[in-house]
PDB file of N, CA, C and O in Angstrom:
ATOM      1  N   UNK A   1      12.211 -11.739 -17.938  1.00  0.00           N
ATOM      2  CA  UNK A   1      11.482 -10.624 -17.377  1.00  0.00           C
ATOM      3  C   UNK A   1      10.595 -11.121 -16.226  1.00  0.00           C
ATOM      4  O   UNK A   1       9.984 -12.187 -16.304  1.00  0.00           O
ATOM      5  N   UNK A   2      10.533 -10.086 -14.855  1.00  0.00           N
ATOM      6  CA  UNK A   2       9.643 -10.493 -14.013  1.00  0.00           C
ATOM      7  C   UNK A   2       8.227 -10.732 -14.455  1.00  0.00           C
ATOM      8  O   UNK A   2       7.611 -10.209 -15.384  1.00  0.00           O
ATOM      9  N   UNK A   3       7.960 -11.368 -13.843  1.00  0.00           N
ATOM     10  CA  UNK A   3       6.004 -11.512 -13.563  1.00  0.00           C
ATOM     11  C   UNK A   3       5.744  -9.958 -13.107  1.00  0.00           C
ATOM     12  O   UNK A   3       6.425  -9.430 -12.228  1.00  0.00           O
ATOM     13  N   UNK A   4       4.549  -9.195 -13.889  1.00  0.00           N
ATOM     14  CA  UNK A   4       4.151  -7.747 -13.481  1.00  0.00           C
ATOM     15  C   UNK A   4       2.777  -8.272 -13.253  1.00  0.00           C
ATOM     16  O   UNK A   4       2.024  -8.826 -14.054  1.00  0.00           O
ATOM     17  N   UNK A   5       2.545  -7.883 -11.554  1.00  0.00           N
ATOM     18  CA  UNK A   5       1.331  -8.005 -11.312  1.00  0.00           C
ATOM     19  C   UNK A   5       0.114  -6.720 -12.224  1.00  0.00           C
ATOM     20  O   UNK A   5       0.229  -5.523 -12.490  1.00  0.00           O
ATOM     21  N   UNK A   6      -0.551  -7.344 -12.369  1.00  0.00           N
ATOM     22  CA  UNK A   6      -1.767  -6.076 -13.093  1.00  0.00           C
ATOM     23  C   UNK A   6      -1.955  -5.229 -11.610  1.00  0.00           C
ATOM     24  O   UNK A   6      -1.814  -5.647 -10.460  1.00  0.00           O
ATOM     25  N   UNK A   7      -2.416  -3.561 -12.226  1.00  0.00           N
ATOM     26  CA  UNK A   7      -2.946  -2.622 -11.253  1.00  0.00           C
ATOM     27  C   UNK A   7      -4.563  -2.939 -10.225  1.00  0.00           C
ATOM     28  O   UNK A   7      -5.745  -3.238 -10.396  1.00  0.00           O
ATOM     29  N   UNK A   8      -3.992  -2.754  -9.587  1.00  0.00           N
ATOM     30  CA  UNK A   8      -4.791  -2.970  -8.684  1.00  0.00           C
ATOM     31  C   UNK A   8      -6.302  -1.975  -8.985  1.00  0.00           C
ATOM     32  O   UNK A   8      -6.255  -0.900  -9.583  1.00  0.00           O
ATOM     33  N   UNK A   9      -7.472  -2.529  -8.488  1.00  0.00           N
ATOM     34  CA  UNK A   9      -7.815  -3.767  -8.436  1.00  0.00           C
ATOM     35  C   UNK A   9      -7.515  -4.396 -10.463  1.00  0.00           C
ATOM     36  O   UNK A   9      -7.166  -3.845 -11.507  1.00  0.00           O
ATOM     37  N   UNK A  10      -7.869  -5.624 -10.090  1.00  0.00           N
ATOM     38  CA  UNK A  10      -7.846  -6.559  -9.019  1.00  0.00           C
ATOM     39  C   UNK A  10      -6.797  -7.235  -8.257  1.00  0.00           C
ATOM     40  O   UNK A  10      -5.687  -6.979  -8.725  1.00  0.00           O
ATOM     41  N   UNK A  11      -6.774  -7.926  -7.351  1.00  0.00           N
ATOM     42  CA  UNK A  11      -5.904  -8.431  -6.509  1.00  0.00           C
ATOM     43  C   UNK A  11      -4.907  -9.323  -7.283  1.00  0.00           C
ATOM     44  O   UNK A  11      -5.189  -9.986  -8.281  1.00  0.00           O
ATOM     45  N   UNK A  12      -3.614  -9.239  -6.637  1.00  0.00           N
ATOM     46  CA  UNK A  12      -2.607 -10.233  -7.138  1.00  0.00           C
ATOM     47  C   UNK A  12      -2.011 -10.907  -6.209  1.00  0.00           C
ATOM     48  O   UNK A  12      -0.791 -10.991  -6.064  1.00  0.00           O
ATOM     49  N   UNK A  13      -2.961 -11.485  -5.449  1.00  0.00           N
ATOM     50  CA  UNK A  13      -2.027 -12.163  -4.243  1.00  0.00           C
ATOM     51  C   UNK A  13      -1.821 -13.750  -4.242  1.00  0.00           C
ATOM     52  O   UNK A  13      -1.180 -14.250  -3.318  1.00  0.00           O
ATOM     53  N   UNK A  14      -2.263 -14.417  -5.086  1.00  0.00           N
ATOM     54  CA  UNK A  14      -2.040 -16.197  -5.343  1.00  0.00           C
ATOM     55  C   UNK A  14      -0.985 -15.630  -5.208  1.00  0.00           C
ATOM     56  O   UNK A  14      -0.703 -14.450  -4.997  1.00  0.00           O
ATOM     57  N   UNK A  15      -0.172 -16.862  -5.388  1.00  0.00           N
ATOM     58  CA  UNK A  15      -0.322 -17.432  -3.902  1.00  0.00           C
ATOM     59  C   UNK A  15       0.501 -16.626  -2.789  1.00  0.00           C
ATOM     60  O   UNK A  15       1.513 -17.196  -2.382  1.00  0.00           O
ATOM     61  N   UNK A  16       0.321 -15.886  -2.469  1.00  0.00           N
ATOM     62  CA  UNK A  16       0.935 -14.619  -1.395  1.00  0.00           C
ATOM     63  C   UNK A  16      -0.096 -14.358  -0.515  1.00  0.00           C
ATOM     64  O   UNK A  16      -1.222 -13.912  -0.734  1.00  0.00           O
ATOM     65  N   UNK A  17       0.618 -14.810   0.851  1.00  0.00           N
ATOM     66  CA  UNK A  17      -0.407 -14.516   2.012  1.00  0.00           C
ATOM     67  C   UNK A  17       0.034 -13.785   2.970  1.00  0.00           C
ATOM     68  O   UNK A  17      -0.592 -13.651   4.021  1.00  0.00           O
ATOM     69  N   UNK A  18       2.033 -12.786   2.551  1.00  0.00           N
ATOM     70  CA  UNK A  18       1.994 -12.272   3.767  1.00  0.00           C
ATOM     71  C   UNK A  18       2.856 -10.864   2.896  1.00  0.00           C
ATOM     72  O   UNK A  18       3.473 -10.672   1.848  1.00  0.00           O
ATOM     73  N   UNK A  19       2.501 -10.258   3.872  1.00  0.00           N
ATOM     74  CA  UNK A  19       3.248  -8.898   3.116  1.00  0.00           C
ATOM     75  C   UNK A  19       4.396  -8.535   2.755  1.00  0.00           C
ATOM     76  O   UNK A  19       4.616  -7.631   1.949  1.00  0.00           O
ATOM     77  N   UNK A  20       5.764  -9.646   3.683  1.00  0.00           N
ATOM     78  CA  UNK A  20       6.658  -9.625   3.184  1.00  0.00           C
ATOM     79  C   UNK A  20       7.092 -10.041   1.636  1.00  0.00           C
ATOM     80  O   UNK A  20       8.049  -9.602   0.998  1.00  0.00           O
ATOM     81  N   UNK A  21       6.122 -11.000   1.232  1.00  0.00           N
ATOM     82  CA  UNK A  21       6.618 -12.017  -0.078  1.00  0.00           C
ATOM     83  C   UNK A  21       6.238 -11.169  -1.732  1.00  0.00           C
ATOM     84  O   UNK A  21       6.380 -11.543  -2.897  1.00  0.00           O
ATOM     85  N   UNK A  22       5.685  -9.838  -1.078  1.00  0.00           N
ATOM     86  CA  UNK A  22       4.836  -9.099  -1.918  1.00  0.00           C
ATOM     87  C   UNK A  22       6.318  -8.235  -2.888  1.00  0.00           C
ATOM     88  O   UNK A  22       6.311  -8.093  -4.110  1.00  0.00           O
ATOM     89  N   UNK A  23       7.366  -7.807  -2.035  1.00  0.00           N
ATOM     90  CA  UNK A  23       7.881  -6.537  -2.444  1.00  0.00           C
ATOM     91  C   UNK A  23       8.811  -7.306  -3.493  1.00  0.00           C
ATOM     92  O   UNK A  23       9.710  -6.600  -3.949  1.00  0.00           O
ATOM     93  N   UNK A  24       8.767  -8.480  -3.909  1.00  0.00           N
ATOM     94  CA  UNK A  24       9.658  -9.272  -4.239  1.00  0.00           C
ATOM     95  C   UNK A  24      11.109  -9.210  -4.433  1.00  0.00           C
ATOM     96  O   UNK A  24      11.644  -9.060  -5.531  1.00  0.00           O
ATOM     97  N   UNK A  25      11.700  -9.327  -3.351  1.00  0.00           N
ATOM     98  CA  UNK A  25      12.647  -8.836  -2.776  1.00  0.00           C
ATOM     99  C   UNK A  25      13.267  -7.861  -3.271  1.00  0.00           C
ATOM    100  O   UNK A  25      14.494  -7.799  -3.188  1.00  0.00           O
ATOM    101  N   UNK A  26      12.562  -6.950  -3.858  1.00  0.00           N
ATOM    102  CA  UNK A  26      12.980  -5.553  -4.796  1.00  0.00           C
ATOM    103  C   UNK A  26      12.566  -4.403  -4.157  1.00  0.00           C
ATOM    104  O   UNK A  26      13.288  -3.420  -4.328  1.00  0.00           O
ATOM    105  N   UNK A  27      11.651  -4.282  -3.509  1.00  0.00           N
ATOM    106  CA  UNK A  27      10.506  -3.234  -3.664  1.00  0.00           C
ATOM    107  C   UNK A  27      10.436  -2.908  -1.735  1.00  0.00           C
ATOM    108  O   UNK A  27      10.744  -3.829  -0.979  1.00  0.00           O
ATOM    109  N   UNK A  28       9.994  -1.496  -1.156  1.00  0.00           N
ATOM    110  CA  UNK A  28       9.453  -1.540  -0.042  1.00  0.00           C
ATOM    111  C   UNK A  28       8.527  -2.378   0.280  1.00  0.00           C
ATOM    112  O   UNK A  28       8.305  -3.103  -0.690  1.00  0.00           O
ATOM    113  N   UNK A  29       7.584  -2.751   1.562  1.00  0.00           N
ATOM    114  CA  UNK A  29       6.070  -3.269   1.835  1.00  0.00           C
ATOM    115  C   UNK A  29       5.660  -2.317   3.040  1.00  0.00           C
ATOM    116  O   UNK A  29       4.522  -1.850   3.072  1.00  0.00           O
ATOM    117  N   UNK A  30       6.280  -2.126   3.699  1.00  0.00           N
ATOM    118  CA  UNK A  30       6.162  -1.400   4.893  1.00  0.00           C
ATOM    119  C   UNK A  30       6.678   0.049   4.694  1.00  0.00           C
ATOM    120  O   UNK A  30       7.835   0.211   4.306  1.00  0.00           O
ATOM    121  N   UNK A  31       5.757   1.258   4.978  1.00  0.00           N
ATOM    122  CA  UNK A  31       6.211   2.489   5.405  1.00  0.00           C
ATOM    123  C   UNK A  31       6.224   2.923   7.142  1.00  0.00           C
ATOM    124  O   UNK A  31       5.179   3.309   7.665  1.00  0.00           O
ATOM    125  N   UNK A  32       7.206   2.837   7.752  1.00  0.00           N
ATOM    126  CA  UNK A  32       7.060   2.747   9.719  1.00  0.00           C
ATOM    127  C   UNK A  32       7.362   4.625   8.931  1.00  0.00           C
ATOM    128  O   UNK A  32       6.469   5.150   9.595  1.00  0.00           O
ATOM    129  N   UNK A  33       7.677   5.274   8.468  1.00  0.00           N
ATOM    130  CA  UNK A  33       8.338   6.561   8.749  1.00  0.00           C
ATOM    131  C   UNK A  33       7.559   7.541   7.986  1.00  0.00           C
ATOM    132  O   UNK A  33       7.958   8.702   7.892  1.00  0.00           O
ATOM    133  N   UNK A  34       6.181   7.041   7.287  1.00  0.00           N
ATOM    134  CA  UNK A  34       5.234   8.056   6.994  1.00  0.00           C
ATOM    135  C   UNK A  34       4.304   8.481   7.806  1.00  0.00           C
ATOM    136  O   UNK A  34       3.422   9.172   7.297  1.00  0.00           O
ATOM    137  N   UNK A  35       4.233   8.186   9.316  1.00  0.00           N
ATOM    138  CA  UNK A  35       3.086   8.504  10.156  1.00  0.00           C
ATOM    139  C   UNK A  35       3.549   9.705  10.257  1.00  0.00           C
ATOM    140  O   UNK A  35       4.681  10.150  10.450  1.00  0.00           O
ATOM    141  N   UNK A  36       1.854  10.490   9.998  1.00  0.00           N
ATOM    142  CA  UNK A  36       2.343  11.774  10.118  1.00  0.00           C
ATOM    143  C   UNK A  36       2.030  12.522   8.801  1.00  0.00           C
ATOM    144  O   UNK A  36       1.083  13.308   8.763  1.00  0.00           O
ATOM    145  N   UNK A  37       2.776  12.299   7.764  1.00  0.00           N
ATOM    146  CA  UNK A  37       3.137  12.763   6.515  1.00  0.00           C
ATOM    147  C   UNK A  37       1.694  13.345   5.777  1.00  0.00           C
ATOM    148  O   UNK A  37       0.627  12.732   5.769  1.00  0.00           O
ATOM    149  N   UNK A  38       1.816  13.987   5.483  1.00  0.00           N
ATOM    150  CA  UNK A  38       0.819  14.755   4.145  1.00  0.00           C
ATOM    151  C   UNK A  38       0.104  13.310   3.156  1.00  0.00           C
ATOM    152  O   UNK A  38       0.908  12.590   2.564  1.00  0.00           O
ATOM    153  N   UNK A  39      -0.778  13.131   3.101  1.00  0.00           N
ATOM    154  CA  UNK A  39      -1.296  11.936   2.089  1.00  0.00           C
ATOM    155  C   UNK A  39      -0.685  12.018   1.057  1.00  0.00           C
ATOM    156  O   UNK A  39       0.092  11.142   0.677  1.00  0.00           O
ATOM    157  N   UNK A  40      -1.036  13.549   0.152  1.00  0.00           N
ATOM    158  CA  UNK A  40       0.101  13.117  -1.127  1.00  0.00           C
ATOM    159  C   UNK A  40       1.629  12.824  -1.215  1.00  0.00           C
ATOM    160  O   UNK A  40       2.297  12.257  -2.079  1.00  0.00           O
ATOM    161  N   UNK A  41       1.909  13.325  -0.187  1.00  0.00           N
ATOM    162  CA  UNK A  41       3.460  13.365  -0.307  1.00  0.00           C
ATOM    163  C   UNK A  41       3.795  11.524   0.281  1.00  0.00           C
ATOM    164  O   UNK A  41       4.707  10.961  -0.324  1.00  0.00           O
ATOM    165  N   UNK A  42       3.010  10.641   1.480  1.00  0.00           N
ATOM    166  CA  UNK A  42       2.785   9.712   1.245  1.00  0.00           C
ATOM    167  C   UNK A  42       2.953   8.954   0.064  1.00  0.00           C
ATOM    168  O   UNK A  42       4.000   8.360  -0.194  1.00  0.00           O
ATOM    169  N   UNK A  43       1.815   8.957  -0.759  1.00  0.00           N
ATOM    170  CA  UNK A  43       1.787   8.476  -1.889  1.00  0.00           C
ATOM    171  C   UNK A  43       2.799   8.175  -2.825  1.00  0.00           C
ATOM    172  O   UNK A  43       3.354   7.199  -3.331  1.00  0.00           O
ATOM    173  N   UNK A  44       2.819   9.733  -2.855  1.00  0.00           N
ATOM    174  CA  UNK A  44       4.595   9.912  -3.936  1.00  0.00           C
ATOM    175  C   UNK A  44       5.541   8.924  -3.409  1.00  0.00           C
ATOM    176  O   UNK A  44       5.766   8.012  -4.205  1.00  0.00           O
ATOM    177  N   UNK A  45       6.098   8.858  -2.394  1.00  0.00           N
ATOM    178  CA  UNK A  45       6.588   7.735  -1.889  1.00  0.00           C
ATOM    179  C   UNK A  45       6.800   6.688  -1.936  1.00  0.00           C
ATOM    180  O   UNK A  45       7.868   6.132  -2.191  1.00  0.00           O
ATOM    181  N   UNK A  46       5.181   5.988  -1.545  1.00  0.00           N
ATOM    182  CA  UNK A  46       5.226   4.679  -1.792  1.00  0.00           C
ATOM    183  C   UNK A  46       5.171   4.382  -3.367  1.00  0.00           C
ATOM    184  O   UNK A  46       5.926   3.483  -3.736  1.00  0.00           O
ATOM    185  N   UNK A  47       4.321   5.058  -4.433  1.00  0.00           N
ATOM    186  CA  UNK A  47       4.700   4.633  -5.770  1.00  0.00           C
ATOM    187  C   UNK A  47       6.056   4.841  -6.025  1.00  0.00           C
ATOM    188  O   UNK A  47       6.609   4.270  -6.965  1.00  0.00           O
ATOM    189  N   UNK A  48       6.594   5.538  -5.341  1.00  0.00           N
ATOM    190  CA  UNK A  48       8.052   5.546  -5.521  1.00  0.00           C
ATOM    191  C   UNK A  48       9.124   4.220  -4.947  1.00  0.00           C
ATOM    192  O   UNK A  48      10.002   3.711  -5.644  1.00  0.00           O
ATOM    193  N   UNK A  49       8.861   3.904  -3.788  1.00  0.00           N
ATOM    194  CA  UNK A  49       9.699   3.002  -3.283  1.00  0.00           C
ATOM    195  C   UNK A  49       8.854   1.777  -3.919  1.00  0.00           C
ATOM    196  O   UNK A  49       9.514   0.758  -3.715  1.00  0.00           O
ATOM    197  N   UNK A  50       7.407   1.403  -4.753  1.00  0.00           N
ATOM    198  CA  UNK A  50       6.871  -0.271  -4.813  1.00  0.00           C
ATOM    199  C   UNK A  50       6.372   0.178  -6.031  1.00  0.00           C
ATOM    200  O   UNK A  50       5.227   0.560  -5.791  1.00  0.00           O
ATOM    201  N   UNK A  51       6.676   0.371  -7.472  1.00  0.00           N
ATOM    202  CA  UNK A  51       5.963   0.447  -8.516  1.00  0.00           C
ATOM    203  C   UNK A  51       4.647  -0.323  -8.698  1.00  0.00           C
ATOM    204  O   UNK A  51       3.648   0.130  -9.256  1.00  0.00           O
ATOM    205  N   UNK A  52       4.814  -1.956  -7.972  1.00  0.00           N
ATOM    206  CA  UNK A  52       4.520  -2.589  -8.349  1.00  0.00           C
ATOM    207  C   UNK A  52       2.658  -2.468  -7.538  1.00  0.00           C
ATOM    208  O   UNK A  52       1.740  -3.239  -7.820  1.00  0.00           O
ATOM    209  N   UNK A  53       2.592  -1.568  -6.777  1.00  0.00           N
ATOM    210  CA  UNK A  53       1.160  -1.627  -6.009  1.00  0.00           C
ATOM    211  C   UNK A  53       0.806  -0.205  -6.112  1.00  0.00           C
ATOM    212  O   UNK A  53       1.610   0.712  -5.949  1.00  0.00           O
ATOM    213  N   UNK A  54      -0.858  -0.023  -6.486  1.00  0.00           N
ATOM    214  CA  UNK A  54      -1.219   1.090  -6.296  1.00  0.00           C
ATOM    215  C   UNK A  54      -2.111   1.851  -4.761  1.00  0.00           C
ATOM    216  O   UNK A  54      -2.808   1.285  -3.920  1.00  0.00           O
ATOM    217  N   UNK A  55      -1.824   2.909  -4.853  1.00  0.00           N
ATOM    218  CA  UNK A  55      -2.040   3.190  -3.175  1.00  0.00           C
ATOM    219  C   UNK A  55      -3.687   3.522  -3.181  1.00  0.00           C
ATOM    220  O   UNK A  55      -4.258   3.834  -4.226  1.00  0.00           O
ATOM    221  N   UNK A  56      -4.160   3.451  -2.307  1.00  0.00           N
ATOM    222  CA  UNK A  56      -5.899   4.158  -1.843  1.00  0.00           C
ATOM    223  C   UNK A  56      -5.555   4.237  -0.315  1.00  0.00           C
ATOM    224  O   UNK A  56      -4.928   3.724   0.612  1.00  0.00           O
ATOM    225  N   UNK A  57      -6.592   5.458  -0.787  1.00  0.00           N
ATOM    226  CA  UNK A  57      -6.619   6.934   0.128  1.00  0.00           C
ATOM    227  C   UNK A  57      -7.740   5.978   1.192  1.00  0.00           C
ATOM    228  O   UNK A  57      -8.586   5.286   0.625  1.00  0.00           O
ATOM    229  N   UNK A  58      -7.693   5.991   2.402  1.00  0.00           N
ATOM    230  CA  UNK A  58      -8.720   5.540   3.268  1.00  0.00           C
ATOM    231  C   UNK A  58      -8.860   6.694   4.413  1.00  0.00           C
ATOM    232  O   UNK A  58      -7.885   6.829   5.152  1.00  0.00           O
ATOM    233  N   UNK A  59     -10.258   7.735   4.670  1.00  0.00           N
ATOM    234  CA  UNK A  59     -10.776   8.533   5.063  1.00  0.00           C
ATOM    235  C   UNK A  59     -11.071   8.249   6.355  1.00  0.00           C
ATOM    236  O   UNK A  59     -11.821   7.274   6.400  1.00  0.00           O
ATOM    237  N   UNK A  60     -10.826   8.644   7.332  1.00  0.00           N
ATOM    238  CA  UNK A  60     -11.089   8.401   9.377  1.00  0.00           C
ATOM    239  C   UNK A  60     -12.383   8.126   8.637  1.00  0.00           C
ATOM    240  O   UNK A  60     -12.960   8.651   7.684  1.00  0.00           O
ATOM    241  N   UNK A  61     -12.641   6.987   9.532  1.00  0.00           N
ATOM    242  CA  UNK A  61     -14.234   6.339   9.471  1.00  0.00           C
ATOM    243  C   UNK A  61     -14.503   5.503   8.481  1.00  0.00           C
ATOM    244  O   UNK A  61     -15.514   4.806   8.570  1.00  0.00           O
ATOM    245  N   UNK A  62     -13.734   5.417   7.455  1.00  0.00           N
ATOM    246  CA  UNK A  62     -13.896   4.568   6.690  1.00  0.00           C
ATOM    247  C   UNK A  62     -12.909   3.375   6.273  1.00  0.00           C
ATOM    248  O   UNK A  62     -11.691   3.442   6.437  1.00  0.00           O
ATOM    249  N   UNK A  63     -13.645   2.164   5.659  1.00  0.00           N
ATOM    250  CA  UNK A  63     -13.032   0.786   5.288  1.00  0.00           C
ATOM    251  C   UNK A  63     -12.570   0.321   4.203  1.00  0.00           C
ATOM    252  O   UNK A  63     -12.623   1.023   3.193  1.00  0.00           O
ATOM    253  N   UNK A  64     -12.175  -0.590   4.174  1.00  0.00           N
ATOM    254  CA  UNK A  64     -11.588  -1.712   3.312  1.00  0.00           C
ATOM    255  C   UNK A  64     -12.183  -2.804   3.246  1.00  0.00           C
ATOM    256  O   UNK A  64     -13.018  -3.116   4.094  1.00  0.00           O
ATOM    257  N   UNK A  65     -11.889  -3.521   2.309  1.00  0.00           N
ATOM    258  CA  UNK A  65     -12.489  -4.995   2.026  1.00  0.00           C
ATOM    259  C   UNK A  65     -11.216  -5.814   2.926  1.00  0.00           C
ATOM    260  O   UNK A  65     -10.043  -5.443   2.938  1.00  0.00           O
ATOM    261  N   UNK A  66     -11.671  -6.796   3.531  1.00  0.00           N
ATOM    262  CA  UNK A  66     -10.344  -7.547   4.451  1.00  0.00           C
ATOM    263  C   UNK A  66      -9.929  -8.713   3.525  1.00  0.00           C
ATOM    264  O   UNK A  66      -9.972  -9.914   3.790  1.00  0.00           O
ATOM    265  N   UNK A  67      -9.419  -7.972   2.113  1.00  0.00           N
ATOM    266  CA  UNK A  67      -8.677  -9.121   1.084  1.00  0.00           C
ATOM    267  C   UNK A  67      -7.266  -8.891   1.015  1.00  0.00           C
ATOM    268  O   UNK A  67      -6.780  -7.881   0.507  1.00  0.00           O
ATOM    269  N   UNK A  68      -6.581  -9.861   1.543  1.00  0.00           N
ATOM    270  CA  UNK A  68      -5.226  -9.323   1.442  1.00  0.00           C
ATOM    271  C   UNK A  68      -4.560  -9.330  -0.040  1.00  0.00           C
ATOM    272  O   UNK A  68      -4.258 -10.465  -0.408  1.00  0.00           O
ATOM    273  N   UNK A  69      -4.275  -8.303  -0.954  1.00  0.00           N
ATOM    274  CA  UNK A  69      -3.899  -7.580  -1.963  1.00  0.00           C
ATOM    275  C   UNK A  69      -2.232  -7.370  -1.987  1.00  0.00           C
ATOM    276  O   UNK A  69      -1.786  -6.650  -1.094  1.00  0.00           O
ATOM    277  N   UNK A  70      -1.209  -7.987  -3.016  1.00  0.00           N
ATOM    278  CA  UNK A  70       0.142  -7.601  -3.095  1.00  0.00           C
ATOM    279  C   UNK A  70       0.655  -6.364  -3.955  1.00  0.00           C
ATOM    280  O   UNK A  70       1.816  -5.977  -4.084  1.00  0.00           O
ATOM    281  N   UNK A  71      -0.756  -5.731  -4.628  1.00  0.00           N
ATOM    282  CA  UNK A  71      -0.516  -4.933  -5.034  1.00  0.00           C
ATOM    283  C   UNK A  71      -1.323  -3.303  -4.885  1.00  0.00           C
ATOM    284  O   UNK A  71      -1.392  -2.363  -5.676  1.00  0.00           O
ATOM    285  N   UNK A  72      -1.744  -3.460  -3.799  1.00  0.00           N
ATOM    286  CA  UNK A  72      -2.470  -2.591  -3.080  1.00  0.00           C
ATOM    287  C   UNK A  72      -2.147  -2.421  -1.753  1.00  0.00           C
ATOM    288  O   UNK A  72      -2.030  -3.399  -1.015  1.00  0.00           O
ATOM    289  N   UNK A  73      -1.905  -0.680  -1.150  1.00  0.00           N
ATOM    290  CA  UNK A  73      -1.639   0.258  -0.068  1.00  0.00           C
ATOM    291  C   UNK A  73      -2.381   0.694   0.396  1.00  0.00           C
ATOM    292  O   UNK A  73      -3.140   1.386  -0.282  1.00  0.00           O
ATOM    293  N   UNK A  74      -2.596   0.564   1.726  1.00  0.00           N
ATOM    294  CA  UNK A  74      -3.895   1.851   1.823  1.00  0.00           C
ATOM    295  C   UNK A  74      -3.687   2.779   2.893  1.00  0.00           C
ATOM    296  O   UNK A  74      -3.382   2.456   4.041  1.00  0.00           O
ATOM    297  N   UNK A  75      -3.841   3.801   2.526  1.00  0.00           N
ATOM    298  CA  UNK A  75      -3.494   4.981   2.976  1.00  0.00           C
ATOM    299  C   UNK A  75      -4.383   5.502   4.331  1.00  0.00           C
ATOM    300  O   UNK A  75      -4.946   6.583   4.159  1.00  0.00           O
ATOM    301  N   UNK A  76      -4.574   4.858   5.659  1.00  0.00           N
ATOM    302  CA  UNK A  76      -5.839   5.423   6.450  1.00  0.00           C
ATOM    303  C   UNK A  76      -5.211   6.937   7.101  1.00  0.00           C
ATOM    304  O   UNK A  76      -4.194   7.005   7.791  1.00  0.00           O
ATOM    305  N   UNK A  77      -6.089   8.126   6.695  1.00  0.00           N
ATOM    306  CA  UNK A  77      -5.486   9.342   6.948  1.00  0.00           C
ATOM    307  C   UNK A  77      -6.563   9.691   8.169  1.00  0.00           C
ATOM    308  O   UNK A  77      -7.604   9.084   8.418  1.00  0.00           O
ATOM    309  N   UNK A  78      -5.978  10.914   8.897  1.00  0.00           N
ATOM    310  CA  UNK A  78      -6.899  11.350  10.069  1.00  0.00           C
ATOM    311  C   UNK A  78      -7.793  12.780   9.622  1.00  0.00           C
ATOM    312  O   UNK A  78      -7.657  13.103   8.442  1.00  0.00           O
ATOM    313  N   UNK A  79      -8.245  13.220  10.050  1.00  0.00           N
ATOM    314  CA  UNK A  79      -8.863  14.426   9.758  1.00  0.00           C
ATOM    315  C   UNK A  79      -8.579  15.834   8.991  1.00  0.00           C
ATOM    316  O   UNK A  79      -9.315  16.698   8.515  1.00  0.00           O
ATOM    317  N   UNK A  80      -6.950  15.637   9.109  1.00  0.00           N
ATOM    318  CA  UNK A  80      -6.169  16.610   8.538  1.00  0.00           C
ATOM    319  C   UNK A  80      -5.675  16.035   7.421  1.00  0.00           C
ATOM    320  O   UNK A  80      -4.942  16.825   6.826  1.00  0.00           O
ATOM    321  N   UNK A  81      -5.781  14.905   6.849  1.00  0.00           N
ATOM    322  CA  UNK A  81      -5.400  13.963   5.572  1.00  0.00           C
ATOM    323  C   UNK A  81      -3.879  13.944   5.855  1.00  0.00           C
ATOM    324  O   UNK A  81      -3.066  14.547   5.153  1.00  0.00           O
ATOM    325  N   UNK A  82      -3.587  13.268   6.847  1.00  0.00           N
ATOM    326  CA  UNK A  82      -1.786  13.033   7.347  1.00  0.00           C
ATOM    327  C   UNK A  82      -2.151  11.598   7.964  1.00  0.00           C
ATOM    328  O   UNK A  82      -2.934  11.436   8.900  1.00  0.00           O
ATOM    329  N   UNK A  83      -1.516  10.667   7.347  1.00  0.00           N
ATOM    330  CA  UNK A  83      -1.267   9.536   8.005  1.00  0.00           C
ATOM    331  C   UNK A  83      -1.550   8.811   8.950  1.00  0.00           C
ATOM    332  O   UNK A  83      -0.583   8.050   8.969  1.00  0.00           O
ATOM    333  N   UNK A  84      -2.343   8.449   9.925  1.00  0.00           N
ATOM    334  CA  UNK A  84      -2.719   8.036  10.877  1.00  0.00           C
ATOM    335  C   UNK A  84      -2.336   6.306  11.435  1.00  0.00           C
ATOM    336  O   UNK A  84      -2.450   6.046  12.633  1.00  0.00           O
ATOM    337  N   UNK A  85      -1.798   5.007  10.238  1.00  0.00           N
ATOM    338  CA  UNK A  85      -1.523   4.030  10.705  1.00  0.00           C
ATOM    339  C   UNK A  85       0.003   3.642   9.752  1.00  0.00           C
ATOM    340  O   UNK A  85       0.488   4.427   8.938  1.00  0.00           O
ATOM    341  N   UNK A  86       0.354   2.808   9.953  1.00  0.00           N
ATOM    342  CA  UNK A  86       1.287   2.345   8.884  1.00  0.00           C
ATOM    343  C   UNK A  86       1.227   2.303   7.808  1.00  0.00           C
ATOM    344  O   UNK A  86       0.070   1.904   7.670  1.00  0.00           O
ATOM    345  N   UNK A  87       1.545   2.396   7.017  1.00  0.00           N
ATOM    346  CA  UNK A  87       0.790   1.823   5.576  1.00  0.00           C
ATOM    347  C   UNK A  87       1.747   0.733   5.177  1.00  0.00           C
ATOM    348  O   UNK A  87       2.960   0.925   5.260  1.00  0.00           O
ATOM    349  N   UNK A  88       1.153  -0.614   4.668  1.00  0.00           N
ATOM    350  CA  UNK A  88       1.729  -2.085   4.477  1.00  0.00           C
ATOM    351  C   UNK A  88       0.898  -2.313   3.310  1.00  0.00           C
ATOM    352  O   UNK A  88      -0.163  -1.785   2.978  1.00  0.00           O
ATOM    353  N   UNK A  89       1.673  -3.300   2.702  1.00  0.00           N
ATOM    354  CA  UNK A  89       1.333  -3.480   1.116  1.00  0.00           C
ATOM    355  C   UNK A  89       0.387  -4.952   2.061  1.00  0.00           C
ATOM    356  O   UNK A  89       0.416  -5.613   3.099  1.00  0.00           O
ATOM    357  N   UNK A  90      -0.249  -4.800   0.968  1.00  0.00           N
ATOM    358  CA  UNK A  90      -1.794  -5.783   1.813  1.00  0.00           C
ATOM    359  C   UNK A  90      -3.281  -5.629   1.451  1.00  0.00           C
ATOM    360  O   UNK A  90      -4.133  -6.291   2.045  1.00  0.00           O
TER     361      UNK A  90
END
């Protein structure tokens, strides 16, 4: 049986420092085709395509901790709560 990272937080990134090594070769890391998209419907998504990471919602104007995380998404939405950057497992 695989290694199951625990839910985020906390972080599961020993030794993983890049976002590719995260999806373990199973899983999405990158969404290029949700800009745009509805936050929830986002979401649904990515728990759909990466079981293995849970997503957070990030609000125009607001931050993150700069820890890179293999099992954490973050969602930065614009004013209308639709997508505004990529979202990358990180």
């Amino acid at each position: 049986m695989a290694y199951q990272w625990p839910r985020y937080p906390p972080c599961a990134s020993d030794p993983c420092t890049s976002f590719e090594c995260c999806g373990q070769n199973r899983y999405n890391t990158i969404w290029p085709n949700l800009i745009g998209v509805a936050v929830e419907e986002a979401k649904g998504i990515i728990m759909n395509d990466n079981p293995l990471v849970t997503v957070v919602v990030v609000p125009q104007g607001g931050g993150v901790l700069d820890i890179f995380c293999c099992n954490r998404v973050c969602i930065f939405v614009d004013e209308n709560y639709r997508v505004r950057l990529v979202p990358v497992v990180g």
